[in-house]
KOLMAR-285319 format. One line per 3 residues: number of its first residue (from 1); their letters; for each residue x, y, z of C-alpha. Coordinates in nm, 2 decimals. Layout:
BEGIN
NUM) A) X,Y,Z | ...
This chain:
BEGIN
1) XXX) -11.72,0.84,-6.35 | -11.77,1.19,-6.39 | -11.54,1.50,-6.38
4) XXX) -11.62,1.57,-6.02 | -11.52,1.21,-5.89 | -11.21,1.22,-6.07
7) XXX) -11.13,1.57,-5.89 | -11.19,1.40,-5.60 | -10.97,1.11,-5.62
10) XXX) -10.67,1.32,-5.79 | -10.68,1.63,-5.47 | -10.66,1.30,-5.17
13) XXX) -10.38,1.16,-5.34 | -10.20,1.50,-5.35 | -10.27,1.56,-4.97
16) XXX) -10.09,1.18,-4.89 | -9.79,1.39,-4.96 | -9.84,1.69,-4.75
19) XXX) -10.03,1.54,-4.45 | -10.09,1.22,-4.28 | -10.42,1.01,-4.18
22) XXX) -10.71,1.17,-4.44 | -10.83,0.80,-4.44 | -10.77,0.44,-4.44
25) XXX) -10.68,0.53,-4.85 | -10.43,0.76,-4.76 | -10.22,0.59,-4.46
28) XXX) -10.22,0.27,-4.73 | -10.03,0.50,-4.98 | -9.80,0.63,-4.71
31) XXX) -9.72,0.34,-4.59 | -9.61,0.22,-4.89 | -9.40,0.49,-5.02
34) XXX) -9.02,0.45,-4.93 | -8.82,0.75,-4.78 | -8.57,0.95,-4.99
37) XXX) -8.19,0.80,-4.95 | -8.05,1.09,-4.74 | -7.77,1.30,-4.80
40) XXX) -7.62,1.35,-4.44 | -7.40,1.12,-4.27 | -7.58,0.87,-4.05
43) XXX) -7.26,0.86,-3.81 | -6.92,1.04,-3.67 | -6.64,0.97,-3.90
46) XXX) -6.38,0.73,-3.73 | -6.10,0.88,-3.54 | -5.76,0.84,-3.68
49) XXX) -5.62,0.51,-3.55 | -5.96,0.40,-3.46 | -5.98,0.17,-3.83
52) XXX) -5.97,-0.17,-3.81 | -5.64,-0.27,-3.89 | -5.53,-0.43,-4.21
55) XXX) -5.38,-0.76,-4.24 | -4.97,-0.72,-4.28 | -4.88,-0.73,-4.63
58) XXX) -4.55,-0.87,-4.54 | -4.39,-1.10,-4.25 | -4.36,-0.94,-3.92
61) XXX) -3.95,-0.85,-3.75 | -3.87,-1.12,-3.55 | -3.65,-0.87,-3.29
64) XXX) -3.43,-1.16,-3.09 | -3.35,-1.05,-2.76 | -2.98,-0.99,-2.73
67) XXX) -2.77,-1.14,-2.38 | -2.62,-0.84,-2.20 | -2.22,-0.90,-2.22
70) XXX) -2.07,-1.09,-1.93 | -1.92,-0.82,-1.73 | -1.56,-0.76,-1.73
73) XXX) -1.31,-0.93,-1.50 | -1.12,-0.69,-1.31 | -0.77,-0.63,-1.39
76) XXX) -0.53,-0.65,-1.16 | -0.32,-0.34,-1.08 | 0.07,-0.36,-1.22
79) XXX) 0.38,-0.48,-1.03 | 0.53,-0.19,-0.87 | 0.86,-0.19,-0.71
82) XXX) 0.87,-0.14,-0.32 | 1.12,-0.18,-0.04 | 1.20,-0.51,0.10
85) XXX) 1.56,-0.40,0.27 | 1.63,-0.07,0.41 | 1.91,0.06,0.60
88) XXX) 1.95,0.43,0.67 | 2.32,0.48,0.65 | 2.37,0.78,0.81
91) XXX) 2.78,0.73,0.89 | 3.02,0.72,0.67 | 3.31,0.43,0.58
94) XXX) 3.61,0.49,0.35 | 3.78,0.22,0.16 | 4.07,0.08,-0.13
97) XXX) 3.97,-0.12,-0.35 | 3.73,-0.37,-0.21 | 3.43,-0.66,-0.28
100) XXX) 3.17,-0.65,-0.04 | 2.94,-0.91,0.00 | 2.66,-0.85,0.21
103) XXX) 2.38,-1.08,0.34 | 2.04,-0.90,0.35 | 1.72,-1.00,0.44
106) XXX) 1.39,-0.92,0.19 | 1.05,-0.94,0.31 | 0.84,-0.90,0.00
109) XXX) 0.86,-1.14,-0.26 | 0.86,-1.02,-0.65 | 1.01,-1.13,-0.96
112) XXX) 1.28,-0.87,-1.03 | 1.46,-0.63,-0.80 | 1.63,-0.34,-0.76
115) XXX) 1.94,-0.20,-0.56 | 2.00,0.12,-0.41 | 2.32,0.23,-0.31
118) XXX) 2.47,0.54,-0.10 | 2.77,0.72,-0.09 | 2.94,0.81,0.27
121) XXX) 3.13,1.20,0.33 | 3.34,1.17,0.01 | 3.27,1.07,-0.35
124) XXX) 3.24,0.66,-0.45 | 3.36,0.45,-0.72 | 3.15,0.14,-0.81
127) XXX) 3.29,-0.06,-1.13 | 3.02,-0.37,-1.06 | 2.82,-0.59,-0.87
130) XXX) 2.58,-0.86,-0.92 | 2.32,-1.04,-0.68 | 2.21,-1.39,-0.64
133) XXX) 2.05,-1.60,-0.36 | 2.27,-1.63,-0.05 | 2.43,-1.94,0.07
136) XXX) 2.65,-2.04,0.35 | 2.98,-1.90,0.44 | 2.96,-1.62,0.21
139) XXX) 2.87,-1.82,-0.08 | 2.62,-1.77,-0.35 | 2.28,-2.06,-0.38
142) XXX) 2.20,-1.89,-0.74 | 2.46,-1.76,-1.06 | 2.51,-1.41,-0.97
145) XXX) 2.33,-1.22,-1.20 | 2.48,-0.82,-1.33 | 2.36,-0.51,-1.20
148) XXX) 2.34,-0.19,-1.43 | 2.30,0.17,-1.38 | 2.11,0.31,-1.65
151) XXX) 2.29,0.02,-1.87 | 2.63,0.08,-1.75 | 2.84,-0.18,-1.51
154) XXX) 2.91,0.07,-1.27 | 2.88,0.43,-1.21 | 3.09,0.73,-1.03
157) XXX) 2.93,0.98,-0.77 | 3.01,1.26,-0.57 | 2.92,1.26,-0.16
160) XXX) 2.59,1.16,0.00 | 2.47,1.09,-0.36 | 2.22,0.77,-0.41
163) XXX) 2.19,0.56,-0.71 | 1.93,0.31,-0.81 | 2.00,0.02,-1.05
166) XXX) 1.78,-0.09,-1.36 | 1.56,-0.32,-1.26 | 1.74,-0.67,-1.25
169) XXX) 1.58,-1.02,-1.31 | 1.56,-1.25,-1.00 | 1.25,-1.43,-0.85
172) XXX) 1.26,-1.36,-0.44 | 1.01,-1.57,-0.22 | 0.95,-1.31,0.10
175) XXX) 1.22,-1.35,0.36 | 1.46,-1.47,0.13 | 1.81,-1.36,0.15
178) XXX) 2.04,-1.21,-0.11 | 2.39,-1.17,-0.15 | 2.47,-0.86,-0.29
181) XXX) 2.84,-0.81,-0.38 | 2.99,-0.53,-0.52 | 3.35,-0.37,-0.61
184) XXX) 3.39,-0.03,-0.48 | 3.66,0.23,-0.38 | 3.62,0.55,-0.20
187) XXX) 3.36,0.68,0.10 | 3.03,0.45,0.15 | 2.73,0.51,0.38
190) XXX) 2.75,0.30,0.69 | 2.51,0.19,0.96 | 2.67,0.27,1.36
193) XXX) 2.55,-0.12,1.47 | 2.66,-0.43,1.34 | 2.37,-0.49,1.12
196) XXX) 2.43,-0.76,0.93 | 2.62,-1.05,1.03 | 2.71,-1.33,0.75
199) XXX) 2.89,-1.09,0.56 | 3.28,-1.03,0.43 | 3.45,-0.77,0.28
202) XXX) 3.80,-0.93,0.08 | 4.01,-0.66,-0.10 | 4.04,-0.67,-0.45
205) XXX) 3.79,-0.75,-0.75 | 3.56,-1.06,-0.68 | 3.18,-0.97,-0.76
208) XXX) 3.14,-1.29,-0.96 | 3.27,-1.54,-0.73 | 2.99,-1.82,-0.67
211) XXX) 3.20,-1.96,-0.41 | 3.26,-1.82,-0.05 | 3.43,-1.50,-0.09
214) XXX) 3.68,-1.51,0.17 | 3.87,-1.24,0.31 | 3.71,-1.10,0.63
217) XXX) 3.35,-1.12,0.78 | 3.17,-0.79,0.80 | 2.86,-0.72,0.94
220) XXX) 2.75,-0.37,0.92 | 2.56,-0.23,0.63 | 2.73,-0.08,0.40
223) XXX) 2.69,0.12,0.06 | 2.39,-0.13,-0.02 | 2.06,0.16,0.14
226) XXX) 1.76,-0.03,-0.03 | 1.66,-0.36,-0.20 | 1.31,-0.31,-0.35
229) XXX) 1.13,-0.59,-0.52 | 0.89,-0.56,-0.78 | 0.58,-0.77,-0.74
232) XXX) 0.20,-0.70,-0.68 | 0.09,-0.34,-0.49 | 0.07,-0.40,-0.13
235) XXX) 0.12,-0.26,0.20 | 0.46,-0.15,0.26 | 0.60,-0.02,0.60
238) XXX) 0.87,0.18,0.72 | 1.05,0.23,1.12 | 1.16,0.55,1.18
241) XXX) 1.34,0.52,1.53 | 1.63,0.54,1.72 | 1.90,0.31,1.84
244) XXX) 1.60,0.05,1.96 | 1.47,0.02,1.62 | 1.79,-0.01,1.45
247) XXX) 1.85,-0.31,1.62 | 2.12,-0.22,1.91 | 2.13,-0.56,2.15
250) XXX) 2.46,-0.53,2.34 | 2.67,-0.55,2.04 | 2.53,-0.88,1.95
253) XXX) 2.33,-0.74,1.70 | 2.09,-0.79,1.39 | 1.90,-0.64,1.19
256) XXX) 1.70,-0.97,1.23 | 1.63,-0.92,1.57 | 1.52,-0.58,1.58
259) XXX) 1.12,-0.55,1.60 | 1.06,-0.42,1.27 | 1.20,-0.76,1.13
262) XXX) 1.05,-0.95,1.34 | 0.71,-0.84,1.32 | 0.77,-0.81,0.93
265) XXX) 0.83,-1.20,0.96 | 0.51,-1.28,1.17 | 0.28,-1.03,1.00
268) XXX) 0.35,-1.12,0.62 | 0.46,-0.73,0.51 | 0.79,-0.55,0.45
271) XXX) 0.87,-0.36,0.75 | 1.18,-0.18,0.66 | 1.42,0.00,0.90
274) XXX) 1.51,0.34,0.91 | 1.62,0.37,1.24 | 1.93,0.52,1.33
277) XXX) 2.12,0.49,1.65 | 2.16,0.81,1.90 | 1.91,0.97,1.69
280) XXX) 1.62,1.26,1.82 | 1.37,1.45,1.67 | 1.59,1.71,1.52
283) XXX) 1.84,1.45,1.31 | 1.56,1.24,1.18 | 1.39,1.57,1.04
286) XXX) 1.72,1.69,0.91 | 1.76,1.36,0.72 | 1.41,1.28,0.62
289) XXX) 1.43,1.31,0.28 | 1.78,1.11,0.21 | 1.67,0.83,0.47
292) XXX) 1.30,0.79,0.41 | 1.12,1.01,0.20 | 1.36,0.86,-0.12
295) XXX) 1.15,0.54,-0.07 | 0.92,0.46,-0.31 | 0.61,0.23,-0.26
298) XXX) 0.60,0.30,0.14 | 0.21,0.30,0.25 | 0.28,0.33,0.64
301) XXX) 0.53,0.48,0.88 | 0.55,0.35,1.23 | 0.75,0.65,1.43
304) XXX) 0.95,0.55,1.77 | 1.14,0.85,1.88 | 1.16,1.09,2.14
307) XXX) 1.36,0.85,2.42 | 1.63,1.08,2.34 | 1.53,1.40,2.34
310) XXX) 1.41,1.37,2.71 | 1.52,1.63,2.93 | 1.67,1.75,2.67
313) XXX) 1.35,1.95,2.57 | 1.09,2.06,2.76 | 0.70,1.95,2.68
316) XXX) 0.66,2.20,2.44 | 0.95,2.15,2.24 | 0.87,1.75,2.23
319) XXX) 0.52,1.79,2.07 | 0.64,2.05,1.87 | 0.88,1.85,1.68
322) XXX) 0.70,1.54,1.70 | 0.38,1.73,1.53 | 0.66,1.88,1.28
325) XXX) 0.78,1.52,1.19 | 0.42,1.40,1.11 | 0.35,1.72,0.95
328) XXX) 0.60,1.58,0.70 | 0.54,1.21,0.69 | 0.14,1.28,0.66
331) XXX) 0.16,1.29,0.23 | 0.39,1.03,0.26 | 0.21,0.77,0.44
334) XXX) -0.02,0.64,0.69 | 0.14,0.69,1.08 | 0.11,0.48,1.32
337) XXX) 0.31,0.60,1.66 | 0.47,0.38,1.96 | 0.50,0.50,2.32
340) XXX) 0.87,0.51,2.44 | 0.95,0.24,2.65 | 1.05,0.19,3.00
343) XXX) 1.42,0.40,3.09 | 1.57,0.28,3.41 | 1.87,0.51,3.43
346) XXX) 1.92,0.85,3.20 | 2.24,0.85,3.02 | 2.14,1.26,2.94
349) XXX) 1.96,1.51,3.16 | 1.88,1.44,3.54 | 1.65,1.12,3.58
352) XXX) 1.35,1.24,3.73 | 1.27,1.50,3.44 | 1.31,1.19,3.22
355) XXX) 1.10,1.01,3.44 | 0.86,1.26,3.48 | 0.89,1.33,3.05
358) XXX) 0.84,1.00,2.94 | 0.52,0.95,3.15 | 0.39,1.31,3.04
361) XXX) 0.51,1.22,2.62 | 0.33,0.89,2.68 | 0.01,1.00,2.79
364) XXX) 0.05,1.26,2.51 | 0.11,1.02,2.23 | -0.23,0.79,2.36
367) XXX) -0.48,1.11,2.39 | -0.34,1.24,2.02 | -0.28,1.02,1.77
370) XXX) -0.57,0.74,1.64 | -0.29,0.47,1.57 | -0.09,0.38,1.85
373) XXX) 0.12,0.09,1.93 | 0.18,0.06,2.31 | 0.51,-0.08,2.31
376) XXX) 0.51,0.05,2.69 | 0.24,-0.13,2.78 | 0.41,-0.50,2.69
379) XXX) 0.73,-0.41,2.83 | 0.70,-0.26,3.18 | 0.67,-0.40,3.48
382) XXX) 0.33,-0.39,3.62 | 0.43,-0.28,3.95 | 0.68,-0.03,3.87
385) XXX) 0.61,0.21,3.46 | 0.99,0.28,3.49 | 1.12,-0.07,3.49
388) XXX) 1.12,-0.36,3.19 | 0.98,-0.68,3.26 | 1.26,-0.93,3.37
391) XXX) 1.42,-1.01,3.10 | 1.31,-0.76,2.82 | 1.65,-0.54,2.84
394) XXX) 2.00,-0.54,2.83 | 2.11,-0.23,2.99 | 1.81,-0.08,3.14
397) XXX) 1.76,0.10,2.82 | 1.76,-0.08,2.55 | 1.53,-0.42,2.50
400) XXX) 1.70,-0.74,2.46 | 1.66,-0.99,2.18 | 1.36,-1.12,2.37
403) XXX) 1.20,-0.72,2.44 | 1.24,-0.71,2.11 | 1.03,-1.03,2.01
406) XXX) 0.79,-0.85,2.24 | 0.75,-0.53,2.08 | 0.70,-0.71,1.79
409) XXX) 0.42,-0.93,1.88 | 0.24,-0.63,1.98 | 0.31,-0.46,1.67
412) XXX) 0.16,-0.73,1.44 | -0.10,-0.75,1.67 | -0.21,-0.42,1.64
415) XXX) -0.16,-0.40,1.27 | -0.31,-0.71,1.21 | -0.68,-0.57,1.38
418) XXX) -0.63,-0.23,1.19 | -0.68,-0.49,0.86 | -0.29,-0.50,0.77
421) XXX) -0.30,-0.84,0.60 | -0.03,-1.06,0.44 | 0.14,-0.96,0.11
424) XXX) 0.03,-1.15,-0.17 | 0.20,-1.53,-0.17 | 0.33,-1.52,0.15
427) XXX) 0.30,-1.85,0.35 | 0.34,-1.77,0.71 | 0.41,-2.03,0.95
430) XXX) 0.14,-2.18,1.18 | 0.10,-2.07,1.54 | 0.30,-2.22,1.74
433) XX) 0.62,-2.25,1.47 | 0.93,-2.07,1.44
């Protein structure tokens, strides 16, 4: 082959590499010759978390779900002393040297109580006194166990003072009744009703006698203002009234028998008595704090008053006071007010203003207050507003033993819808039992 040929073949094999397609020849040699490796990145590097994840070098947590705590019981609120006897005391009764043993009724049940007592118009000497369960004839059903004041046997005060014990040990069921006895000289608070029969009053020093005491029955309360038993909160009441809440039954009378015991013994709760006998609006807000504002653990006041003060003030001067008195009461406790019962004859003022007073106070007491008890309602006659049922009084004024029973029915009843339930343990008898 000469030069030229060899020109030839050397300037096609040079254009392979520029163009493409000179002939068969040259798309053999292009075919064949691989591409460069290139430089750039064929793809998007992966996004951060987007990697395949690596096998775990070690064991995986085991996380072992962990049970909530059961949640807590609740705990029951603390004992706390509150009344179970109340007598307002508003006279006064000087003595020697004396031992009294009353007979009171508690309705709240507790294991440990506590005593109040109240000096009358002069100063009074206690040197001791102990309590226990009553029994008959002035006897006690239990060892009488010491009372202390602020650790001391006895104490020495000057007039109108009160003094509460330390807090003495002795388990009371509700309704149970205590004998408190006590040896005392000078002036003691006294009720104006014979409040508490089963009683005696022997002179000289006999506190710890577990036998009957002797000496002389007594049966109005005496020295001895409050009993108040320390068991689990609940609701505790207290009567403000007149001679018809004290208990005043023709002189055959009892704390037992007036309504606020009564209905205390059907409803289950204490219902203490503050009433005081000749009582008006005016006395009971002049003695409001001695006689029921010193109570501790009271959760509702039921107020009965006014029967007195008719004709005696006009309209204006009754709501006045009466808005005054729950003015006072309303930090105090929940009120619940009773209309003033029948009054066949007016032993103050002419009768028809009383008449005319009562009807206007009633209506009064119904259009104003949310919680009334319509003690009026179960008492009159139905053909007459003025007159009691037959049988319901004793001297067209007050209610008899039976009135009261009445009142109280209607008490409890309307207590009992309000949501006012039995105290905690109380067993209440079954309908139909005494």
């Amino acid at each position: 082959m000469g030069w030229r040929e060899w020109t030839r073949v050397l300037v096609c094999a040079c254009a392979v590499l520029v163009v493409a397609g000179c002939d068969s020849t040259t798309r053999e040699v292009e075919e064949s010759v691989e591409p460069p490796a290139s430089e750039e990145p064929t793809s998007e590097p992966p996004v951060p978390g987007d990697e395949e994840p690596r096998p775990p070098t070690e064991d995986p947590v085991v996380v072992t779900p962990v049970e909530p705590p059961p949640p807590e019981e609740p705990r029951p609120p603390p004992p706390m002393f509150q009344p179970g006897f109340h007598q307002a005391l508003r006279w006064s009764y000087s003595t020697g040297s004396v031992t009294f043993r009353l007979r009171v009724p508690v309705g709240r049940a507790g294991e440990r109580v506590r005593l109040a007592f109240r000096a009358g118009d002069g100063s009074l000497v206690l040197r001791k006194a102990t309590v226990a369960l009553a029994g008959p004839d002035g006897s006690l059903a239990s060892e009488p166990v010491a009372v202390t004041f602020s650790g001391t046997p006895g104490f020495s005060v000057a007039a109108r003072t009160r003094v509460v014990s330390d807090p003495v040990s002795l388990p009371v069921r509700f309704r149970d009744e205590l004998a408190v006895s006590f040896e005392v000289q000078g002036a003691l608070g006294v009720s104006a009703i014979h409040a508490l029969p089963g009683s005696y009053v022997r002179s000289g020093a006999y506190a710890s006698v577990t036998g009957p005491l002797g000496g002389t029955p007594w049966d109005r309360a005496v020295g001895l203002a409050t009993v108040d038993v320390e068991g689990p909160p609940a609701r505790a009441f207290v009567a403000l009234g007149d001679s018809i809440t004290e208990g005043y039954i023709d002189e055959q009378d009892d704390t037992r028998q007036a309504w606020p015991s009564v209905a205390e013994a059907q409803l289950g709760v204490p219902i203490v008595n503050a009433g005081v006998s000749g009582q008006g609006f005016y006395d009971a807000l002049q003695n409001l704090d001695a006689e029921v504002l010193s109570l501790q653990g009271i959760t509702d006041c039921v107020v009965l008053l006014g029967t007195n003060d008719l004709a005696a003030l006009d309209m204006g001067g009754l709501k006045s006071r009466m808005n005054t008195l729950v003015s006072r009461l309303h930090p105090f406790c929940r009120l619940w007010v009773g209309t003033l019962l029948p009054k066949e004859k007016s032993n103050h003022g002419g009768y028809e203003v009383v008449k005319q007073q009562r009807l206007d106070m009633n209506a009064w007491l119904r259009a104003t207050f949310p919680d009334v008890i319509d003690f009026e309602a179960v008492t009159r006659r139905p053909d007459n507003v003025h007159l009691f049922l037959d049988g319901l009084e004793v001297d067209g004024i007050h209610p008899s033993a039976e009135g009261h029973r009445v009142m109280a029915t209607e008490a409890a009843r309307v207590l009992r819808e309000a949501g006012v339930q039995p105290g905690p343990g109380v067993l209440l008898p079954a309908e139909g039992e005494p």
